[in-house]
C-alpha positions as CSV (number, residue, x, y, z in Angstrom):
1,X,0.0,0.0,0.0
2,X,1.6,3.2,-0.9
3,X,1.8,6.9,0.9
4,X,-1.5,7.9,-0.7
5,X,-3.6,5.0,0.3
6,X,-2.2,5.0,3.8
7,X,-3.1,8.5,4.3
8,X,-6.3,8.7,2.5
9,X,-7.6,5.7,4.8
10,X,-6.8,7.8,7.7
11,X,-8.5,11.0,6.4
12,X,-11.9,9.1,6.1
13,X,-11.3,7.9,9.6
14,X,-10.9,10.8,10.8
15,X,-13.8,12.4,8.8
16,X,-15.8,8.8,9.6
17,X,-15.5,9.0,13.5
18,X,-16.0,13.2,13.9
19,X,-19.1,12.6,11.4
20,X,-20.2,10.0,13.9
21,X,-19.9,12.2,17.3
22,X,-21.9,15.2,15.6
23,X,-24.7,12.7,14.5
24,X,-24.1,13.3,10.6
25,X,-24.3,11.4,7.9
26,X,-20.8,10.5,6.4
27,X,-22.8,10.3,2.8
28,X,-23.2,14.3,2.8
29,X,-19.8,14.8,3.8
30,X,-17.5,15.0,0.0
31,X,-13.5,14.9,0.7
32,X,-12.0,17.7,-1.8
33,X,-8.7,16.5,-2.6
34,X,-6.0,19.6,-3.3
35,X,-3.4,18.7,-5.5
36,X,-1.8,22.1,-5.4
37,X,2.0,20.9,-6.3
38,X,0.9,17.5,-6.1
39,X,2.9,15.2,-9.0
40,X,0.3,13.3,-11.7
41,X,1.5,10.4,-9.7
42,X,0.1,11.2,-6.4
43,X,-3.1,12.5,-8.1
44,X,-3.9,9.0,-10.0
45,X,-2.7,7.1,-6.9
46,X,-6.0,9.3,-4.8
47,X,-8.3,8.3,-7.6
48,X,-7.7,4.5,-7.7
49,X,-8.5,4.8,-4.1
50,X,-11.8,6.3,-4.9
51,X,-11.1,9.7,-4.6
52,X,-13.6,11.5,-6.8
53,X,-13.4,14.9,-6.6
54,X,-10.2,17.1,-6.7
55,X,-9.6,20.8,-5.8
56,X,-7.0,22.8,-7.8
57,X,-5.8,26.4,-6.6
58,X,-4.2,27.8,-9.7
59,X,-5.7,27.7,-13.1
60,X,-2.3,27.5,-15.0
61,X,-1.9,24.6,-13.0
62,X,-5.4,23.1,-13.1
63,X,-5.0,23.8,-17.3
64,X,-1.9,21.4,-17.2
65,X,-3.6,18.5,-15.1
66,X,-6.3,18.4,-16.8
67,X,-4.8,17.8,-20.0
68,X,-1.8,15.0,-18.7
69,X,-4.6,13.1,-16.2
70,X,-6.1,10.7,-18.9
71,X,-10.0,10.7,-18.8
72,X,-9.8,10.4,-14.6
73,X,-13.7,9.4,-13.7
74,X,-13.3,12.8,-10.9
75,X,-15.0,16.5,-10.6
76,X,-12.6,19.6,-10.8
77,X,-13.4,22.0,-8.0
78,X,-11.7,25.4,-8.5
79,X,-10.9,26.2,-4.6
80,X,-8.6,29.0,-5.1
81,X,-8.6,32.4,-5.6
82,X,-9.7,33.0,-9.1
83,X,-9.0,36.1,-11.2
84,X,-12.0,37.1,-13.4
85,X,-9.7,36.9,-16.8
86,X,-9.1,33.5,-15.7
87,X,-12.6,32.6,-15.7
88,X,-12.3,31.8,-19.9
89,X,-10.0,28.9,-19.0
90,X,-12.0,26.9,-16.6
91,X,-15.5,27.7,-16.8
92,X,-16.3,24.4,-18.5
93,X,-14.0,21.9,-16.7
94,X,-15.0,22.6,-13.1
95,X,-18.1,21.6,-11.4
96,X,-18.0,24.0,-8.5
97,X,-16.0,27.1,-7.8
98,X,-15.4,27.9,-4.2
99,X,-14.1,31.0,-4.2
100,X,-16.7,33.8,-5.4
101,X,-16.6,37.2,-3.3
102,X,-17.0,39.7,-6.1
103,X,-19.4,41.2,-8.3
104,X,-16.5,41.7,-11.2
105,X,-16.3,38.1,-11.0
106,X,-19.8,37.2,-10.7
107,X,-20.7,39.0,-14.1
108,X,-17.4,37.3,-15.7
109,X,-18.9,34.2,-14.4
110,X,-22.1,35.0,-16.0
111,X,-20.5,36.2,-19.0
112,X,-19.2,32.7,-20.3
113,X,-22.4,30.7,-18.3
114,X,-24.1,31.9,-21.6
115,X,-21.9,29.6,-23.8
116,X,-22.5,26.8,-21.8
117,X,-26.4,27.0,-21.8
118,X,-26.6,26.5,-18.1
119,X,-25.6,28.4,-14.8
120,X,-22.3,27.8,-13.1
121,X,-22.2,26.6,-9.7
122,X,-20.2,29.1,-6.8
123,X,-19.3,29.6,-3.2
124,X,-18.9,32.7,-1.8
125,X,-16.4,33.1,0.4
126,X,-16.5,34.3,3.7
127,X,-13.4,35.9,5.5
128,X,-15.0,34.9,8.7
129,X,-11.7,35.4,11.0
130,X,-10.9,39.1,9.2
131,X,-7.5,38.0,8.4
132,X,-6.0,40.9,5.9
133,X,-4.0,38.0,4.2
134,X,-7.2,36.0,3.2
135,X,-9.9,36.8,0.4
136,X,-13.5,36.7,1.2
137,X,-16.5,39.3,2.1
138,X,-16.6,39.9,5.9
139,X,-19.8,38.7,7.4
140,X,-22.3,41.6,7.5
141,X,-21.0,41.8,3.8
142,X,-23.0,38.8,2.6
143,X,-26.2,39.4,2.5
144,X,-26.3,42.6,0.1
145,X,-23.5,40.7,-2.1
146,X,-26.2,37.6,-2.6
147,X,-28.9,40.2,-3.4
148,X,-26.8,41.4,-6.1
149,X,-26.0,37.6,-7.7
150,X,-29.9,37.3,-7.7
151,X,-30.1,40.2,-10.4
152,X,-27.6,38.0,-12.9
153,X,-28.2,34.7,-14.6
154,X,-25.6,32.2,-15.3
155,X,-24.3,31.7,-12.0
156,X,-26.0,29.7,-8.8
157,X,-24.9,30.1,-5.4
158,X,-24.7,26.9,-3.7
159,X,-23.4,27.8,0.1
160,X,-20.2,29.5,1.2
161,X,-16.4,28.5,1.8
162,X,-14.6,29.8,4.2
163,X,-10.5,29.4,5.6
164,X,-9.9,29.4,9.7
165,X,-6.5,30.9,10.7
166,X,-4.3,27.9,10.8
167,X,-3.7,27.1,14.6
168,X,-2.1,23.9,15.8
169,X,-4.9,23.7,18.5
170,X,-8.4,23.1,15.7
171,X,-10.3,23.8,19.1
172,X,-9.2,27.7,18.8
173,X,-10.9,28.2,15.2
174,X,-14.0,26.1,16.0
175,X,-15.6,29.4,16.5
176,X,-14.7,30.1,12.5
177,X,-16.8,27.5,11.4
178,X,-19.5,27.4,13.8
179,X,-20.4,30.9,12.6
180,X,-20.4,30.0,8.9
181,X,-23.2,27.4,9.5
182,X,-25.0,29.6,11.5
183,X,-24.5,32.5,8.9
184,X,-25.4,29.8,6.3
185,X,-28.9,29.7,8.0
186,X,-29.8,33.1,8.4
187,X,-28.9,33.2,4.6
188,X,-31.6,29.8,4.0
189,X,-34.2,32.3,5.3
190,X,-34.0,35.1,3.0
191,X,-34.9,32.3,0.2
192,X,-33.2,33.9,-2.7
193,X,-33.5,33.8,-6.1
194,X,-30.9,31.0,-7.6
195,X,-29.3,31.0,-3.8
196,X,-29.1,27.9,-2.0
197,X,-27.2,26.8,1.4
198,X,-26.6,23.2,0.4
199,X,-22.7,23.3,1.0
200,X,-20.2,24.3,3.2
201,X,-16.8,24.4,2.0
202,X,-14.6,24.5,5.0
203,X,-12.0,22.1,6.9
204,X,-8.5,21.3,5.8
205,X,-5.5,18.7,6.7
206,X,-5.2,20.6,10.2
207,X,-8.7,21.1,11.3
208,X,-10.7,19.0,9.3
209,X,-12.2,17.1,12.2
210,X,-13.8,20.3,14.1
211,X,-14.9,21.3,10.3
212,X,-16.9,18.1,10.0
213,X,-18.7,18.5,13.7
214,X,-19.6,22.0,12.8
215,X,-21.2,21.2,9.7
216,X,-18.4,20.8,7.0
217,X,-20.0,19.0,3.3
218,X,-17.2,19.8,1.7
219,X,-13.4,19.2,3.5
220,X,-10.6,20.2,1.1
221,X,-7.6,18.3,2.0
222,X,-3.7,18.2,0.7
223,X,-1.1,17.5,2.8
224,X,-2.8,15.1,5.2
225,X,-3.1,12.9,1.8
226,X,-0.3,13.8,-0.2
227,X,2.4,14.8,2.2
228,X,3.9,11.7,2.6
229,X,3.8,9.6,6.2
């Protein structure tokens, strides 16, 4: 059993057994795996493990994975900051990009939805900590910024993402996440237009498990998988 395999099996555990003490479902819960300068290697060793859906950061290197992964059976996520000329490259290889918290990008979005026929599916994130070095609308920003998405076509919001300050206690940034669910529902009340709360993108190799009580569906994880043992 190589690296991968090892560490994937521990990363479901993990996600298995805090899934299990927060009474959840482990079927809602979908393990994003980030191959940010992760070889083709590594990426097709996470696959034949079962891994079906990966998260990519950077478009030029999303572009060249794509291409050199032959016909993987996964879903692209695009979990990193995306610039809105970038949109052009990747709007019709990714399922779900995590990272919406503009309207410049929005109408971008929407721009190239309109070639494909059908709406694109976002996040928006939320800097929920207010760290300068992070992207993401602050809190009370949210609501007026999901009013303004319901104006366009081509785009449908389907929850929010968020990043906690990384800590080596997760206990210390539960606080992050608990207040994305909880803004998630306030949000599920206003019952917007082409808005819905279904995911919650947040979690990651360090704090995963306290994602996943607090109401994680989506956990992106890299170096817990690929990092070796």
């Amino acid at each position: 059993m190589g690296h991968v395999e090892q560490n994937l099996n521990r990363v479901r555990q993990k996600i298995k057994a805090s899934a299990d003490k927060a009474g959840r479902n482990i079927d809602d819960i979908t393990l994003v795996a980030v191959t940010k300068n992760v070889a083709i290697a590594d990426i097709e060793a996470a696959v034949a493990s079962g891994v079906t859906t990966l998260g990519e950061n950077r478009v030029q290197e999303f572009m060249k994975k794509i291409d050199q992964l032959q016909n993987p059976p996964v879903r692209w996520h695009m979990i990193g900051t995306l610039q809105s000329n970038k949109v052009k490259y990747i709007y019709d290889k990714v399922e779900l990009i995590h990272s919406l918290d503009r309207l410049s990008l929005a109408k971008e979005i929407q721009k190239y939805a309109r070639y494909l026929g059908r709406p694109i599916s976002c996040l928006v994130e939320v800097n929920v900590a207010q760290e300068e070095s992070k992207e993401g609308l602050q809190i009370d920003e949210v609501p007026a910024f999901l009013k303004q998405l319901t104006e366009l076509e081509g785009l449908t919001v389907q929850g929010l993402m968020t990043m906690a300050p990384y800590t080596e206690n997760p206990e210390e940034v539960r606080w992050v996440f608990r207040k994305l669910r909880e803004l998630s529902l306030e949000l599920a009340e206003l019952k917007l237009e082409g808005v819905a709360m279904r995911e919650l993108s947040m979690g990651m190799s360090n704090d995963l498990e306290v994602a996943v009580e607090e109401g994680a569906t989506l956990v992106r994880v890299g170096t817990a998988i690929f990092g070796g043992n």
